[in-house]
N, C-alpha and C positions, 0 to 999 in steps of 0.2 A: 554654425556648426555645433554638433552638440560636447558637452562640456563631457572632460577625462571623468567623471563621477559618472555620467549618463552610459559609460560605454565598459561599465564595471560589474560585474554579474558576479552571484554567488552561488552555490550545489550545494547541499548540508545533506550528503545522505550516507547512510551506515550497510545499506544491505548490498552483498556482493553485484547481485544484477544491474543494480541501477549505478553504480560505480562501474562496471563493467561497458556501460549504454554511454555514461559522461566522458567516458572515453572516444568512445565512438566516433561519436557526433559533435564532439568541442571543436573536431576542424570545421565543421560547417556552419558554424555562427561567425556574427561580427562581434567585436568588441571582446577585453581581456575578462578571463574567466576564472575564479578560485574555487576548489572544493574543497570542501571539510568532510570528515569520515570521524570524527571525535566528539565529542560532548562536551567538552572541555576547550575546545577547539573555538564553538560559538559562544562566543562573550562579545557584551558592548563595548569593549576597547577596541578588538580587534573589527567590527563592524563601524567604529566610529575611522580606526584606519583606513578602513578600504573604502569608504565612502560608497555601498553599490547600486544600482539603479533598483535591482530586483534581488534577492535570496528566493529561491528554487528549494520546496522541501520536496522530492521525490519519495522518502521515506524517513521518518523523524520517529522515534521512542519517547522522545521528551515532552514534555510541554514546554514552550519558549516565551521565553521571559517577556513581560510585558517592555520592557524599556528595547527589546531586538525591534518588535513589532513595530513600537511609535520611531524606530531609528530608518528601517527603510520599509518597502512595499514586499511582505512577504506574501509567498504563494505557498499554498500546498495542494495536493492531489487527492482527491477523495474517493474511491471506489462505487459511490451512487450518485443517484440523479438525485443530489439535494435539489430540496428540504427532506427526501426521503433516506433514511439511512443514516444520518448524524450518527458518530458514536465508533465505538471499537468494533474489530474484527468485521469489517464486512464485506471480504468474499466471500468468508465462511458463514454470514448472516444469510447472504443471498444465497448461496445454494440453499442454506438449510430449507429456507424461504420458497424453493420450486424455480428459481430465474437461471435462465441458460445465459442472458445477457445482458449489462448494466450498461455505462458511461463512466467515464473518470473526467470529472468534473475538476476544474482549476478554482482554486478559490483566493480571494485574499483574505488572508491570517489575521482574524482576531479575538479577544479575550475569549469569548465564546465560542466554545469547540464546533468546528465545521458548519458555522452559521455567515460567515462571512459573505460576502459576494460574487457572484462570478464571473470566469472571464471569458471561459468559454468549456462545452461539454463534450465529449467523443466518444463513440461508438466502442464497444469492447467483449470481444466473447468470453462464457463462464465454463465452453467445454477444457475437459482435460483437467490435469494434473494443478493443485495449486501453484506448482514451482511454474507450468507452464506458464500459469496465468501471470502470475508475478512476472516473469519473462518477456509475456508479449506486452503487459501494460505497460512497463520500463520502456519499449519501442514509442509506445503512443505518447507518456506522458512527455519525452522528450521531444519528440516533433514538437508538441506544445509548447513547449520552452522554444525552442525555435521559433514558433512560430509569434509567440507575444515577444522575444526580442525585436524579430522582424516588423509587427504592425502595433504592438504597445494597445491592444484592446482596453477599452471602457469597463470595468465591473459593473455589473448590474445585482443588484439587491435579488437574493432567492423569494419564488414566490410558491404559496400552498401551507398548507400545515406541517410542521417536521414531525417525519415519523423518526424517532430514535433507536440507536440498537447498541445491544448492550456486549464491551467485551468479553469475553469467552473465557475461560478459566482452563486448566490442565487436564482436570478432573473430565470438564465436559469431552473432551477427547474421548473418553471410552466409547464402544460401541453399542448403541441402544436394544435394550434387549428385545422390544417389541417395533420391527423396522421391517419392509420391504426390501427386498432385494437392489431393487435401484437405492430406496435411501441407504441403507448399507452402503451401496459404492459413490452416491454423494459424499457422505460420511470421511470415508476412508480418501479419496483423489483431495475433499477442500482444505485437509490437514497435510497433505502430502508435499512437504516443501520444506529446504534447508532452514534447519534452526528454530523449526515447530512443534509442536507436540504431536505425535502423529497419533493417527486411532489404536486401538489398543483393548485387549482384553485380559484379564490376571486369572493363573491361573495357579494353586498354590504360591509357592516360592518365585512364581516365575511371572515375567510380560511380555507378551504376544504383542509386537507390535508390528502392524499393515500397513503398506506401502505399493504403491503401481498394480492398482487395480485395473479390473479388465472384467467387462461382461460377456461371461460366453455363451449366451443366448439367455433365453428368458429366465430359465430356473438355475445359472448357474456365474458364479463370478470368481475370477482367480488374482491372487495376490500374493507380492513376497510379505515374507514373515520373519522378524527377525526376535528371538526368543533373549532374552537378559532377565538376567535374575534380579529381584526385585532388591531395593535397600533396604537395609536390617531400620526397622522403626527405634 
């Protein structure tokens, strides 16, 4: 039988959705389950406590400590088909990039960012709204979780050249001045998600910022707009 440590799982995530999805679906796993939504939360005490087979990062802001990593088997989730895609922001890399559809790769966690190995990769669309995407990938990455508590897959080493991508800044947020109509509304949908920067134009004293875009045929595309006044420098 396997031992109380083996049947001990951890969730380290901060973003509403995927807190939302851990809920969900904790009744359909085996074995006891802890989430952390805190930063402060993950230390190597409290990981030396719990003893867990796996930590689950469905979404992490930090870098995690080298002494978490060599304590248990962590996982995170990565929005490309590594080796391709290493690096910040990349749903908004791939749209920018022309991709309607990527994979969220399971990796195991180590020192080097998103080079680890994998456990296994899933299918994922890049239409709609960022929030959407965020949304529906929370659905897939947790099957995943599931599904490595259920059969405990092999990692396998990524193979190919990594292409890397760089994360995005606030600034990049504004709207390009020389852009097509579709990229305009790539633009405006891949920044469109809770607790983002969204696209954005200045206008005097003021910011134009676009949200729930919509193409209404070829030459024309509609958006709300919510205007604030800009901060005094």
């Amino acid at each position: 039988m396997p031992s109380a440590e083996q049947n001990r799982y951890l969730v380290a995530a901060i973003r509403l959705w995927n807190i939302a999805a851990f809920h969900r679906h904790r009744a359909e796993w085996p074995g006891d389950w802890t989430l952390i939504s805190e930063r402060e939360a993950l230390s190597a005490e409290a990981i030396a406590a719990l003893k867990p087979r796996y930590i689950f990062f469905p979404h992490w802001s930090w870098k995690v400590p080298e002494e978490i990593l060599a304590a248990a088997e962590c996982v995170c989730f990565h929005m490309t088909d590594v080796p391709y895609g290493r690096g910040g922001s990349p749903l908004q890399n791939l749209i920018a990039a022309g991709h309607r559809d990527t994979v969220v790769s399971a990796l195991r966690m180590t020192a080097e960012m998103d080079a680890g190995p994998v456990y296994m990769k899933r299918p994922i669309s890049l239409e709609g709204r960022a929030q959407e995407i965020y949304e529906r990938a929370a659905e897939v990455v947790f099957a995943m979780i599931g599904e490595m508590v259920r059969n405990q897959p092999a990692a396998l080493p990524q193979e190919g050249k990594p292409v890397f991508f760089k994360r995005r800044t606030p600034v990049e947020s504004e709207l390009p001045a020389n852009a097509s109509l579709a990229e305009l509304y790539d633009h405006v949908r891949m920044l469109d998600a809770e607790d983002y920067p969204h696209a954005f134009l200045e206008h005097g004293d003021f910011r134009l910022e676009f949200s729930h875009a919509e193409l209404a045929g070829e030459d024309e595309m509609t958006a709300r707009v919510a205007i604030r006044r800009r901060a005094a420098k």
